[in-house]
DSSP file (Angstrom, degrees, kcal/mol; ACC not computed):
  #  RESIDUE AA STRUCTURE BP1 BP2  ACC     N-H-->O    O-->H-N    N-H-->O    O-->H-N    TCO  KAPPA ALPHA  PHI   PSI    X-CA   Y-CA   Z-CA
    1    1 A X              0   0    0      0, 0.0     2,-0.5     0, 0.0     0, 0.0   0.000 360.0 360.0 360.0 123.1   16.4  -15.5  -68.4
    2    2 A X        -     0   0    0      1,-0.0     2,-0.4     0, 0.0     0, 0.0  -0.734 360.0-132.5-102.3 136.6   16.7  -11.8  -67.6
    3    3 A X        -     0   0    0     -2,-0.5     2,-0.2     0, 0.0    -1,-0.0  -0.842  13.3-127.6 -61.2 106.5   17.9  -10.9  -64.2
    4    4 A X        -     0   0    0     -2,-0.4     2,-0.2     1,-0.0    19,-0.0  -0.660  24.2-123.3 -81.4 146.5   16.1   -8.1  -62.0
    5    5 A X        -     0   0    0     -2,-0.2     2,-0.4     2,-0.0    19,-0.4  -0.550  32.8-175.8 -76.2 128.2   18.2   -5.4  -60.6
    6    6 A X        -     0   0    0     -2,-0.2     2,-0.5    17,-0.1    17,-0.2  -0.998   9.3-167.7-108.3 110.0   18.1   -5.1  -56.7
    7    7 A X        -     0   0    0     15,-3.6     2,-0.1    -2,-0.4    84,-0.1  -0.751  10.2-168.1-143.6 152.9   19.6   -2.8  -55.0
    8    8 A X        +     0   0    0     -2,-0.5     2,-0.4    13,-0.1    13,-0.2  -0.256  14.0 163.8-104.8 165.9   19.9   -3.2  -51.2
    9    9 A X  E     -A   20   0A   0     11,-3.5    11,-3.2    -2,-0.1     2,-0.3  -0.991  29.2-129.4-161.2 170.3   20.9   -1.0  -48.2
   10   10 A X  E     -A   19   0A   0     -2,-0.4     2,-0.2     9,-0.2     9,-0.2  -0.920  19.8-157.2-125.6 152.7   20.4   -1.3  -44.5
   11   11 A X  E     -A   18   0A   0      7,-1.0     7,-1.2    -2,-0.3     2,-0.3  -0.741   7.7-164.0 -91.5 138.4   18.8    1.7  -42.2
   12   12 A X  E     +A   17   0A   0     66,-0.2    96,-0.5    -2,-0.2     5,-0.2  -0.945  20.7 152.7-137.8 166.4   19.2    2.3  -38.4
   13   13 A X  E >   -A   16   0A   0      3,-1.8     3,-2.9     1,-0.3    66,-0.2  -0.631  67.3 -38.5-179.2 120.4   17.6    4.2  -35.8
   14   14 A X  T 3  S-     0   0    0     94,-0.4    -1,-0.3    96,-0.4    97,-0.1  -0.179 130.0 -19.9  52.9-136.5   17.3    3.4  -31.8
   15   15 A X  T 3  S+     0   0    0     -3,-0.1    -1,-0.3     2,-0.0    56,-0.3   0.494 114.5 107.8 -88.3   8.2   16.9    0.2  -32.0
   16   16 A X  E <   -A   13   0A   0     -3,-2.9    -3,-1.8    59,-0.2     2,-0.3  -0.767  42.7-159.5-116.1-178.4   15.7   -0.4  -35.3
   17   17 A X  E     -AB  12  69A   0     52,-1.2    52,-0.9    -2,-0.2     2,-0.2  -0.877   5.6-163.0-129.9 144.3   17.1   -2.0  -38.4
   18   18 A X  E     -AB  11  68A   0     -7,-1.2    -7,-1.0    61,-0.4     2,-0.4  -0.789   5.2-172.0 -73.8 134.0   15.8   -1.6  -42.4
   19   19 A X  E     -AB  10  67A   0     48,-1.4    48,-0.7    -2,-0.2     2,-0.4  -0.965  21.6-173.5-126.4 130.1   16.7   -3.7  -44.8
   20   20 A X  E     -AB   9  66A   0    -11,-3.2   -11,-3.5    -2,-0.4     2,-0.5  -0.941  15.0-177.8-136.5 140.5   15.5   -2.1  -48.0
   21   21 A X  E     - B   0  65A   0     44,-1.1    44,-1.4    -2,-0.4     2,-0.5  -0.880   9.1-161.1-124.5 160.3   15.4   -3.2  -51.5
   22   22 A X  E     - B   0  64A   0     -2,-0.5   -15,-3.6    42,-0.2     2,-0.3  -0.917   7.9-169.4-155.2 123.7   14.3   -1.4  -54.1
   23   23 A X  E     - B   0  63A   0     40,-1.7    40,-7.5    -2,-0.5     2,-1.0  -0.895  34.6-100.9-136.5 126.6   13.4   -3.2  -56.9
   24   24 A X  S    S+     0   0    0    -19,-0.4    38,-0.1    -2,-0.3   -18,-0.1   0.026  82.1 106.7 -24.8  -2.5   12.6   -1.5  -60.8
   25   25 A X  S    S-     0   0    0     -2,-1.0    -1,-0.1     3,-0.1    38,-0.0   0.847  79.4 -61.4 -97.1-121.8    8.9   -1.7  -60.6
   26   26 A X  S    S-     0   0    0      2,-0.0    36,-0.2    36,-0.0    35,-0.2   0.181  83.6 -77.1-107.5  16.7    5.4    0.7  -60.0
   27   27 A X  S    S+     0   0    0     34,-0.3     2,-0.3     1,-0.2    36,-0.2   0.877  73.5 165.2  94.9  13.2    5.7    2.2  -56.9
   28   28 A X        -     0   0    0     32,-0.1     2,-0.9     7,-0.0    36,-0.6  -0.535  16.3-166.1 -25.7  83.9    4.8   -0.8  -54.8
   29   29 A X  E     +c   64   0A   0     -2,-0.3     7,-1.3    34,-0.2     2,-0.4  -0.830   8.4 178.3-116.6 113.9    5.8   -0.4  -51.0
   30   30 A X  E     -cD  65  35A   0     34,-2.8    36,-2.0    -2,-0.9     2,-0.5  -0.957  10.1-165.1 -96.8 108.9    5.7   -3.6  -48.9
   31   31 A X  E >  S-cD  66  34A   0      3,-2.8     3,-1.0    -2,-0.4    36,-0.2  -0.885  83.8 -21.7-119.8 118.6    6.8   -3.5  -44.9
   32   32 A X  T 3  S-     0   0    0     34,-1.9    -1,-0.2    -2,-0.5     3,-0.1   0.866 123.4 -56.5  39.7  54.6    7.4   -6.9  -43.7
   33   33 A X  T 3  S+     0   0    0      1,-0.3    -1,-0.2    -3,-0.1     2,-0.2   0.372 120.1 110.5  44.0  38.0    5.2   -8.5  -46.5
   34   34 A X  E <  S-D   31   0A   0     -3,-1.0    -3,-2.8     1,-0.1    -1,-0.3  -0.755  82.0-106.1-174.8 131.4    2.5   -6.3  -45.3
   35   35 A X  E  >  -D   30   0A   0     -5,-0.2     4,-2.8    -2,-0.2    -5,-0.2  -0.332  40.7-123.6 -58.9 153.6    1.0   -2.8  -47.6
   36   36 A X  H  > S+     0   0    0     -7,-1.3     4,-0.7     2,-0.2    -1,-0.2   0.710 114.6  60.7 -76.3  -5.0    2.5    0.1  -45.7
   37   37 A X  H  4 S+     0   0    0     -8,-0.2    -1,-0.2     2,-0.1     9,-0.1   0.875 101.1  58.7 -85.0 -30.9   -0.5    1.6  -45.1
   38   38 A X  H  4 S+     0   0    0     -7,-0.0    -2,-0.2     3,-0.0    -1,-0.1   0.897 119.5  26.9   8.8 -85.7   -1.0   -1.7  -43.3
   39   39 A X  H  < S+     0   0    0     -4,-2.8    -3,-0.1     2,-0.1    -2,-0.1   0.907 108.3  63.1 -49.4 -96.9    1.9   -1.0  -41.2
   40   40 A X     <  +     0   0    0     -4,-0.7    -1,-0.1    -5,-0.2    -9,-0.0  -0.213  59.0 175.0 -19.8  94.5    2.5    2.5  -40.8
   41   41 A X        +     0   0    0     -2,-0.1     2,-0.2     2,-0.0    -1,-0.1   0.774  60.9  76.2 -87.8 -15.9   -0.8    3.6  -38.9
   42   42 A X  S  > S-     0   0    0      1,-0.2     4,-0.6     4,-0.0    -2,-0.0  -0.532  76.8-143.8-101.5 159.3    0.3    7.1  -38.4
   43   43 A X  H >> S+     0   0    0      2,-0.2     4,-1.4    -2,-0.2     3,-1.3   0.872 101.2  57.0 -96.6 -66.5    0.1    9.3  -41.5
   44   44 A X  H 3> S+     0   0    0      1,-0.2     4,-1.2     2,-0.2     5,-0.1   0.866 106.6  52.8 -31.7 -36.5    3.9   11.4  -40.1
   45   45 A X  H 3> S+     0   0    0      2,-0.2     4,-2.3     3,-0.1    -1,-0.2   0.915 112.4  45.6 -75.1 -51.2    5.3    7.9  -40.2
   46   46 A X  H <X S+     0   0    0     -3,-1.3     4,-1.0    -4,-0.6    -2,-0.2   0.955 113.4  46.5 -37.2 -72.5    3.9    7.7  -44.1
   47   47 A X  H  X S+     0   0    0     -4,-1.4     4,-0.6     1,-0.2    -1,-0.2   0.561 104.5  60.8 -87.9 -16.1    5.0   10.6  -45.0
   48   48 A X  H >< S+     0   0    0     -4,-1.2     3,-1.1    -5,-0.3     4,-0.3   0.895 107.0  47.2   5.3 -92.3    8.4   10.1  -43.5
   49   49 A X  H >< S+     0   0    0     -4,-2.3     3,-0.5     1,-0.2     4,-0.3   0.827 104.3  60.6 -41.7 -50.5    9.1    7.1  -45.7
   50   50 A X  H >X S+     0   0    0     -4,-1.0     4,-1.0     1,-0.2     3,-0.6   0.588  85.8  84.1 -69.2 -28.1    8.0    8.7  -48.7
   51   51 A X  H <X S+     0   0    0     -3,-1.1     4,-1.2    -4,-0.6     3,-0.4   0.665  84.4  45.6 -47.4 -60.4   10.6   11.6  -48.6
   52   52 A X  H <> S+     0   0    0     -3,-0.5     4,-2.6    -4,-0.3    -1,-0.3   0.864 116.1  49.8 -68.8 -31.5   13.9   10.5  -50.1
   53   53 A X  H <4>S+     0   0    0     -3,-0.6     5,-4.3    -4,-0.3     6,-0.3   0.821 116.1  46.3 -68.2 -33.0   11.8    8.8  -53.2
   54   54 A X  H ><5S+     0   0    0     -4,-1.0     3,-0.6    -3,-0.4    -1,-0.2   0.781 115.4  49.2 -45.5 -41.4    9.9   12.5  -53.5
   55   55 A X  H 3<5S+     0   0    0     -4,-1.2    -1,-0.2     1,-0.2    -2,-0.2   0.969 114.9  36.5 -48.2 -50.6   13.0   14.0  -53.2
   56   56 A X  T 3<5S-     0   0    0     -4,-2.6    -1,-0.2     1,-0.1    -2,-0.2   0.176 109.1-117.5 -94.9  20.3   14.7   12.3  -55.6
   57   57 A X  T < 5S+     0   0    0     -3,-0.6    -3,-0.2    -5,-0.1     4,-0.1   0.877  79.5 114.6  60.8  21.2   11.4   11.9  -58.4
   58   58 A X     >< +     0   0    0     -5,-4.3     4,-2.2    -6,-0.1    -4,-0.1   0.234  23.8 127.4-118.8  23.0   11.2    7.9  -58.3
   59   59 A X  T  4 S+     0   0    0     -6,-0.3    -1,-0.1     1,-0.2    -5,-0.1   0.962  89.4  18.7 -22.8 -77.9    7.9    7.7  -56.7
   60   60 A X  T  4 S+     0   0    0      1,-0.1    -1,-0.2    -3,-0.1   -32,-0.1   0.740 110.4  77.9 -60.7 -33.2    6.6    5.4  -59.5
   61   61 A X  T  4 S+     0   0    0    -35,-0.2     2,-0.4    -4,-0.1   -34,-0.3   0.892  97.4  32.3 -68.4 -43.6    9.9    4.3  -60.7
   62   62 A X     <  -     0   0    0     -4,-2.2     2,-0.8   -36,-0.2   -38,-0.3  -0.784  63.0-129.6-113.1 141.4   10.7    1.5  -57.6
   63   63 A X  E     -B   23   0A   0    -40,-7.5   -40,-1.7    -2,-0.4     2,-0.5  -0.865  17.8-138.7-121.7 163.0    9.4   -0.7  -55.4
   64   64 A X  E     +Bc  22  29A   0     -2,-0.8   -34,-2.8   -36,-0.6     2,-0.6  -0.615  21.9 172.3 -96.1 117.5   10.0   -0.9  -52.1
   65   65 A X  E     +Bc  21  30A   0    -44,-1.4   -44,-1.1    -2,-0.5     2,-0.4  -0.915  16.8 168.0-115.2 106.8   10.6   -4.3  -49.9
   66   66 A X  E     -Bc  20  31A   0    -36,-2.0   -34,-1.9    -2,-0.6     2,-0.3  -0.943  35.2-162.8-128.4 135.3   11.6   -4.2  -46.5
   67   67 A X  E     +B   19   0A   0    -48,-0.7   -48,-1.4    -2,-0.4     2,-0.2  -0.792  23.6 175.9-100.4 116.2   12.0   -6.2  -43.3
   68   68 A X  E     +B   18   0A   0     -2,-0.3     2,-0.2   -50,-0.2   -50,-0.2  -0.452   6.7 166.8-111.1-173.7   12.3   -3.6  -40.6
   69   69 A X  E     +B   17   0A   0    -52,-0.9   -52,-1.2     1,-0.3     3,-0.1  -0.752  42.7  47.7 177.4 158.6   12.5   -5.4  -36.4
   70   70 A X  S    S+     0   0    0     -2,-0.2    -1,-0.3   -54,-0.2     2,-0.2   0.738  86.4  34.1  86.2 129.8   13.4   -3.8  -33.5
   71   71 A X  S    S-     0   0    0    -56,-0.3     2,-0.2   -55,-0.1    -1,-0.2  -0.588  86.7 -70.9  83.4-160.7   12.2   -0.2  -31.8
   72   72 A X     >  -     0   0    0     -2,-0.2     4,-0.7    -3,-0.1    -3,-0.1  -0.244  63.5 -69.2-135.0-178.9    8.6    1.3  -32.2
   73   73 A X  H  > S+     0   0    0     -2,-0.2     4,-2.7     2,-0.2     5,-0.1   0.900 124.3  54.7 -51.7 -66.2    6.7    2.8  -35.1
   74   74 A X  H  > S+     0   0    0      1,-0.2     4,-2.0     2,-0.2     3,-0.4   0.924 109.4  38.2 -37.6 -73.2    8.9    5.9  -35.2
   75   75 A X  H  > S+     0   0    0      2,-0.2     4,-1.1     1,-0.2   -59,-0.2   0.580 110.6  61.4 -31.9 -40.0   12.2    4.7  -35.4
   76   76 A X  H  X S+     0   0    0     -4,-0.7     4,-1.0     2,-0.2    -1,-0.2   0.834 109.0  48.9 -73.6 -35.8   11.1    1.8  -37.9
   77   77 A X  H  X S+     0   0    0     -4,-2.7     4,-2.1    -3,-0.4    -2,-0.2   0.909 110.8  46.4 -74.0 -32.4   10.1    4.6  -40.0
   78   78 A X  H  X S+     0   0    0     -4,-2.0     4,-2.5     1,-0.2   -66,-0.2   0.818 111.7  55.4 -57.5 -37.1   13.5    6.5  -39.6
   79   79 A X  H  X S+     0   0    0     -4,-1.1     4,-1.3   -66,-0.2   -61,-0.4   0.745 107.7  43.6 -49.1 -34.8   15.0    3.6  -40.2
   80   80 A X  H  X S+     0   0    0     -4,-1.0     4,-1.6     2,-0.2    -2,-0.2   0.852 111.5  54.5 -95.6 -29.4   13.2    2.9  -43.5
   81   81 A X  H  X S+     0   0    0     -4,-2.1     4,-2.5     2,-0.2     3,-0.3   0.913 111.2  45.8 -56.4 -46.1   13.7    6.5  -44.6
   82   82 A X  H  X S+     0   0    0     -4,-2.5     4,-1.3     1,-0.2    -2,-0.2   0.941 113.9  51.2 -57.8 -70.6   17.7    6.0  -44.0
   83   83 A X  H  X S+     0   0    0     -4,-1.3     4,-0.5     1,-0.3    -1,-0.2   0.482 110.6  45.8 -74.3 -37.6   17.6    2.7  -45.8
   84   84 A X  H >< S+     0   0    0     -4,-1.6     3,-2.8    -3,-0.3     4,-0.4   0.984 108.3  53.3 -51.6 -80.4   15.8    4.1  -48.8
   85   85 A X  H 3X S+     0   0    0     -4,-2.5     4,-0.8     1,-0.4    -2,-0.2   0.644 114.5  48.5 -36.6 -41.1   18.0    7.3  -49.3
   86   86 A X  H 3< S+     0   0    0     -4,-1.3    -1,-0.4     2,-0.2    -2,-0.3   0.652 109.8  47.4 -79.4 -19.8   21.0    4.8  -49.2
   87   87 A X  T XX S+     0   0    0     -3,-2.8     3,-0.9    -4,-0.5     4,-0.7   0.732 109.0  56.5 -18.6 -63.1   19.4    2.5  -51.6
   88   88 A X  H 3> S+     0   0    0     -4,-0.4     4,-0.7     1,-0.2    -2,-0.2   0.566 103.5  59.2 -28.2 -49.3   18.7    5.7  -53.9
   89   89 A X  H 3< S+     0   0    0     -4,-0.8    -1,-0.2     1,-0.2    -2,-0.2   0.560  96.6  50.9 -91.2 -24.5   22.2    6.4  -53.8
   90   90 A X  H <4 S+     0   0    0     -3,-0.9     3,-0.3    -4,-0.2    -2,-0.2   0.755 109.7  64.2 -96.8 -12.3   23.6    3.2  -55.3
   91   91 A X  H  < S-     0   0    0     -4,-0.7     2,-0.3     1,-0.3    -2,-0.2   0.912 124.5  -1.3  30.5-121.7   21.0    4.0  -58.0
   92   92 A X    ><  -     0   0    0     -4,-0.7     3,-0.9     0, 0.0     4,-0.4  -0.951  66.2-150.5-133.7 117.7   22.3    6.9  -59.1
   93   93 A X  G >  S+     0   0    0     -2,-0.3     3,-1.0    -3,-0.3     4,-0.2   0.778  95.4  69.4 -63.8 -19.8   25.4    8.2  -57.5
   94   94 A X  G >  S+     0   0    0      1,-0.3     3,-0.7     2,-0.1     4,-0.3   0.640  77.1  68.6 -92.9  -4.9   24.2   11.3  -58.3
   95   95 A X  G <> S+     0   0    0     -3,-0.9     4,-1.6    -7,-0.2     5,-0.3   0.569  81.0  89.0 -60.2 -27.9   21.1   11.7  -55.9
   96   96 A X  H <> S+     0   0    0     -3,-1.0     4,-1.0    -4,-0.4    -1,-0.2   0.769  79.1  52.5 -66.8 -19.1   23.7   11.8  -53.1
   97   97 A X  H <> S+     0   0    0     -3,-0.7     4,-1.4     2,-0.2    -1,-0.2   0.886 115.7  49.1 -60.2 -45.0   24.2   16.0  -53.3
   98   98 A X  H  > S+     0   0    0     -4,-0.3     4,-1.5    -3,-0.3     3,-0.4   0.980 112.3  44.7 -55.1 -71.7   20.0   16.0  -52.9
   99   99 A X  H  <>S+     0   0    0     -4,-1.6     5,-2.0     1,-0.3     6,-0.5   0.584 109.9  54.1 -56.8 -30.9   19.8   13.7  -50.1
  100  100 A X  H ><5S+     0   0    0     -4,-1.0     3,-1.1    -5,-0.3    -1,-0.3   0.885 110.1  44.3 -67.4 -64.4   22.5   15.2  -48.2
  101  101 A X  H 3<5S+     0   0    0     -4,-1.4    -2,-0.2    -3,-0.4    -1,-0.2   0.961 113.1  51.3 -55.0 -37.8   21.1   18.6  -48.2
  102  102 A X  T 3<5S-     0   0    0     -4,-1.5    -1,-0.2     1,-0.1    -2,-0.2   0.500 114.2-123.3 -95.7   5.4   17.6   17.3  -47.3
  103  103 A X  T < 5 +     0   0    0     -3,-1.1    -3,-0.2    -5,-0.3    -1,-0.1   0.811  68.9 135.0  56.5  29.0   19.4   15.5  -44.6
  104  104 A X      < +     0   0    0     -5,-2.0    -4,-0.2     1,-0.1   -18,-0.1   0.700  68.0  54.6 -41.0 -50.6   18.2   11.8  -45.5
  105  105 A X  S    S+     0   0    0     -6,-0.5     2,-0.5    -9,-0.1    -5,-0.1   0.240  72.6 107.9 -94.5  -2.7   21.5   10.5  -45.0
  106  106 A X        -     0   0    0     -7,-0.2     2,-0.3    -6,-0.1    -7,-0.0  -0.690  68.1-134.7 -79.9 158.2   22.4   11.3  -42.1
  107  107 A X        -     0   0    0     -2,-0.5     2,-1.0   -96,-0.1   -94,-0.1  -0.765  27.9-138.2 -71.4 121.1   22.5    8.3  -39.3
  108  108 A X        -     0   0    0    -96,-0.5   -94,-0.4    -2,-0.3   -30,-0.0  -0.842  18.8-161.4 -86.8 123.1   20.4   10.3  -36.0
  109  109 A X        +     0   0    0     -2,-1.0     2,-0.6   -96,-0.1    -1,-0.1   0.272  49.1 112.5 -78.3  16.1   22.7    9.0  -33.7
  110  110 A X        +     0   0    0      3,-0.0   -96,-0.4     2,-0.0     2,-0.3  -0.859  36.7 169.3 -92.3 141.7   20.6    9.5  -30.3
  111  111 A X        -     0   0    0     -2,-0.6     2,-0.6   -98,-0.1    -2,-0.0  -0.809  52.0 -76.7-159.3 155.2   19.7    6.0  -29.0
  112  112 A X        -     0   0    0     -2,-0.3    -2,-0.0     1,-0.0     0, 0.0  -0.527  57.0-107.3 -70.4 128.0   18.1    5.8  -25.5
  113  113 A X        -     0   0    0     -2,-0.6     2,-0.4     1,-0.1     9,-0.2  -0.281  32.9-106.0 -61.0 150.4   21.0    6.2  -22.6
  114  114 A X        -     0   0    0      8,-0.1    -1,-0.1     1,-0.1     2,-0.1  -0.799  35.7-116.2-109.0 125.7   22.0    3.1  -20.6
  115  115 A X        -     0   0    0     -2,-0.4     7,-0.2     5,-0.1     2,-0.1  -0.202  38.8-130.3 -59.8 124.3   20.4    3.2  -16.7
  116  116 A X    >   -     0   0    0      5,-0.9     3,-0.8     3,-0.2    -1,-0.1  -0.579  21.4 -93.3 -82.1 154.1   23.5    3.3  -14.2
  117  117 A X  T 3  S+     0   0    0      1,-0.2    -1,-0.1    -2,-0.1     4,-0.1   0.084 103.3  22.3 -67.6 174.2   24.2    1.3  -11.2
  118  118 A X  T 3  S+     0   0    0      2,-0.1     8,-0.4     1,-0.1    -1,-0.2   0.682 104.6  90.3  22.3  33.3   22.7    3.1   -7.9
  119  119 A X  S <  S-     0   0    0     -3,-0.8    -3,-0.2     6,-0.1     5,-0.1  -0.738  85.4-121.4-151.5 127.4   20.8    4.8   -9.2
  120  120 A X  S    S-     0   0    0     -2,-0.2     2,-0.2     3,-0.1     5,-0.2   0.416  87.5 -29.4 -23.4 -38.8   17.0    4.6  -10.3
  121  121 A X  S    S-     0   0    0      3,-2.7    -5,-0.9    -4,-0.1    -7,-0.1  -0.734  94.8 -55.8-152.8-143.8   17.4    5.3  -14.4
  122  122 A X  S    S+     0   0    0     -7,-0.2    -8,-0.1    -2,-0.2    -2,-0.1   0.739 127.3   1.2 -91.8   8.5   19.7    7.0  -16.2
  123  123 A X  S    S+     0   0    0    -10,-0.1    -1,-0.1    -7,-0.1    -3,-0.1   0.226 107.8  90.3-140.1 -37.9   19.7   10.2  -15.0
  124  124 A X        -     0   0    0     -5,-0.1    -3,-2.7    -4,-0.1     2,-0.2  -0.545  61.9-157.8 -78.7 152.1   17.1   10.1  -12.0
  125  125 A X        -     0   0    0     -5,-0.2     2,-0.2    -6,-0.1    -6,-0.1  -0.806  24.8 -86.3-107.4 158.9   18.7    9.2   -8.7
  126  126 A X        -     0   0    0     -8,-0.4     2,-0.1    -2,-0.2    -1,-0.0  -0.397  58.2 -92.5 -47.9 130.6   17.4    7.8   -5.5
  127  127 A X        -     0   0    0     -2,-0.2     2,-0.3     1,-0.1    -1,-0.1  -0.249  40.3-139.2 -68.1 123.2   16.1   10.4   -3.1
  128  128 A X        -     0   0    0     -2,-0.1     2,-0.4    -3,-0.1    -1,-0.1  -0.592  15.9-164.3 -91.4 146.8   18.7   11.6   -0.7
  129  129 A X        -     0   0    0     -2,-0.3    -1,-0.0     1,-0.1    -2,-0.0  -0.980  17.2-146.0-144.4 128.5   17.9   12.2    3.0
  130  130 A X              0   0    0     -2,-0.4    -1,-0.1     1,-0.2    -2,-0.0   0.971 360.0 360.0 -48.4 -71.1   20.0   14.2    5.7
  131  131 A X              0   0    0      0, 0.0    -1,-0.2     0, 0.0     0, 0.0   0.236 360.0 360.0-121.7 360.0   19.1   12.1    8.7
């Protein structure tokens, strides 16, 4: 009984999370058991995903399974891109110089700001009056 090779990483962005596997196959991509074209309605969101595998020539070489949750369309897709590139990376260790330059691998750390007490969101205030 032969064993298939997995190897997994997780993604984040805003509020959502990737879990991505990437699995030996044809170039299969599945998002929540679902085709990605399926998913992904937006073609930028598509092309997004596709990046790190472009980068890195393994179009064909893997397929992709992931359970994304949490956040909008965008985000799930930033997510899946991060998840990939890290995925990519336990690979071949040696994809990491590429990804890094094409700036895959970074985390975007901007997440929505938390609304403060007295005031209306996180930045707007209540309208102030003299008299």
């Amino acid at each position: 009984m032969s064993e298939t090779v997995k190897y997994t990483a997780v993604g984040r962005r805003k509020e959502s999370v990737a879990r991505v596997q990437l699995i030996p196959g044809s170039g299969v991509f599945k998002v929540n058991k679902r085709p990605y074209e399926k998913y992904f309605l937006r073609e930028t969101d598509r092309i997004i995903i596709k990046q790190p595998l472009e980068a890195t020539n393994n179009m064909d070489k893997y397929d992709v399974i992931a359970n994304i949750n949490g956040g909008g369309p965008t985000g799930q897709a930033g997510a899946l891109r991060l998840g990939i590139s890290r995925a990519l990376i336990t690979v071949d260790p040696a994809f990491k110089d590429l990804l890094r330059k094409q700036g895959y691998l970074t985390r975007d750390p901007r997440a929505k700001e938390r609304k403060k007490y007295g005031q209306k969101g996180a930045r707007k205030r209540f309208q102030w009056t003299k008299r």
